[in-house]
N, C-alpha and C positions, 0 to 999 in steps of 0.2 A: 034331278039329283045335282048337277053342276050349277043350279042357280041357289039349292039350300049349303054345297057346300061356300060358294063365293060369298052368300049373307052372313055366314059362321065367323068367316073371315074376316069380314068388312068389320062385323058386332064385336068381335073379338079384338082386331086393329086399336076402335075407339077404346075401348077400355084399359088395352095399353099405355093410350094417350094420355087418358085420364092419370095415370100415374107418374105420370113427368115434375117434374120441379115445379114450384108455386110461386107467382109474386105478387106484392103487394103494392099498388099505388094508393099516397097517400095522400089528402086533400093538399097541398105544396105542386103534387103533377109531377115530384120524381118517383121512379121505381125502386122500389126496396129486397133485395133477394134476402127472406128472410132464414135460409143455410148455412151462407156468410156469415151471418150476424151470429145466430147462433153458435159455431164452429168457434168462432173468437170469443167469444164468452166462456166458452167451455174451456177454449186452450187457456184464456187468464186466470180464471180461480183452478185449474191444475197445475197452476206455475206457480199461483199464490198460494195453492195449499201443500205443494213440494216445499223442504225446508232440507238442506243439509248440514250436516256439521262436520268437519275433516280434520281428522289427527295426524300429522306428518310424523314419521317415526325416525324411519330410516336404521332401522336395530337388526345390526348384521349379527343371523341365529347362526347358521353353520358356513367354514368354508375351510372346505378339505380337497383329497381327491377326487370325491366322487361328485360334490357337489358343494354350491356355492347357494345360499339361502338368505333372504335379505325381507323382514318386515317394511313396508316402505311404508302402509298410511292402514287407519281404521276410518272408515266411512258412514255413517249415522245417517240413514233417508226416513225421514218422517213424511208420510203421505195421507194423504185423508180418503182416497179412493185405493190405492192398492196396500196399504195399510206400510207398520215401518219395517226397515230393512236396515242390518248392519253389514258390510263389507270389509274383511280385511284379505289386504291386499300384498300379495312376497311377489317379490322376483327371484326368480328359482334358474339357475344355469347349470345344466345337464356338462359335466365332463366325464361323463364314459362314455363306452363306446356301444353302450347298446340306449332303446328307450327307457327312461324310468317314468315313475306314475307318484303326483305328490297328493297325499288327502289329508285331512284333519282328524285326529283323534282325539278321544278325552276334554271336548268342549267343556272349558267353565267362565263364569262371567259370575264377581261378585262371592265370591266359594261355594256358588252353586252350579253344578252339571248342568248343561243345556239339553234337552232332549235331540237326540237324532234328528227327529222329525223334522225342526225348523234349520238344519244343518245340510249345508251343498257346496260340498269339494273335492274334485275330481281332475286335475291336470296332467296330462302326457306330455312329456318334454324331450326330442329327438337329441340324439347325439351332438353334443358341442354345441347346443344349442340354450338359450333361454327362452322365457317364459313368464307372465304373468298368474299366477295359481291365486284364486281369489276365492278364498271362506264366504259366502253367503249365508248370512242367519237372518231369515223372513220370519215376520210374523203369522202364527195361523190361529185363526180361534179354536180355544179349550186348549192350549198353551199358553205356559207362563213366559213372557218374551223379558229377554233381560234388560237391567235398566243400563250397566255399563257405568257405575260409578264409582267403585273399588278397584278392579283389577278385571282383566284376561288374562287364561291360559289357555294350554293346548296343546297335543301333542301334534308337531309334524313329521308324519309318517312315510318314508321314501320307499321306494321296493322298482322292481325290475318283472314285468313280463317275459322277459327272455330270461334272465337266470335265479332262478327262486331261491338260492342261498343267498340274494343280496339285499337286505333291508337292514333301513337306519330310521332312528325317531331321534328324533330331535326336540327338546323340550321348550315351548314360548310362553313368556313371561311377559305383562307392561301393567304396570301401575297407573290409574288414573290421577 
């Protein structure tokens, strides 16, 4: 029994082995790791197929008591593997004294609604504190992705988990 389990092992062992990294000598006599090679190939046409475009704004939306809201940039990533992606990006500064929570409402792009679906904004921002709050709008297939050549709007939406009588919307505007 101890000599079929040690054979198990040993047959077992090699096949392991077999799956190790591969390489390739090529009539020249140097050795080629061809994972390397590959890995960089891959990382250059995902660098050449990334393209961005960035809008610098700096379009200061609200600044009051409770809070301080600033459009800084809209972001444009065209990808050919995770497909494209638009970013706008606020710096949001909490002056009360409890947390508030910043999200995006009423997406539109071009005087048309953007669906939920391709919309991701969600930021908590601690007392006296700021924050980057960044609209994410991805691409998904069997959605219409906007193109971004007339306008954006949006409503940003402020509120409080600690006290539910505190919420403000704040309306954004930029013209392309």
């Amino acid at each position: 029994m101890k000599k079929f389990i040690l054979l198990t092992a040993f047959i077992f062992s090699l096949g392991l082995a077999a799956c190790g990294d591969t390489t390739e000598e090529n009539l020249g006599g140097e050795v080629k790791d061809n994972t390397e090679s590959t890995e960089n190939d891959a990382t250059k046409e995902t660098e050449e197929a990334a393209t961005n475009d960035e809008k610098e704004l700096n379009q200061l939306i609200v600044d009051n008591d409770n809070i301080k809201a600033t459009l800084v940039k809209i972001v444009k990533k065209n990808d050919d593997v995770w497909g494209n992606t638009v970013e706008v990006v606020f710096d949001v500064t909490n002056k009360r004294k409890d947390s508030i929570e910043v999200q995006a409402n009423s997406v539109s792009v071009d005087d048309m609604m953007v669906d939920e679906t391709l919309l991701s904004m969600s930021q908590e921002v601690a007392p006296g504190k700021s924050a980057k709050a960044t609209l994410t709008i991805s691409e998904f297939e069997g959605y219409d992705f906007p193109a971004f050549e007339k306008n954006f709007e949006m409503t940003l939406h402020v509120f409080s988990w600690d006290d539910y009588d505190y919420t403000e919307d704040h309306p954004v505007k930029v013209e392309f």
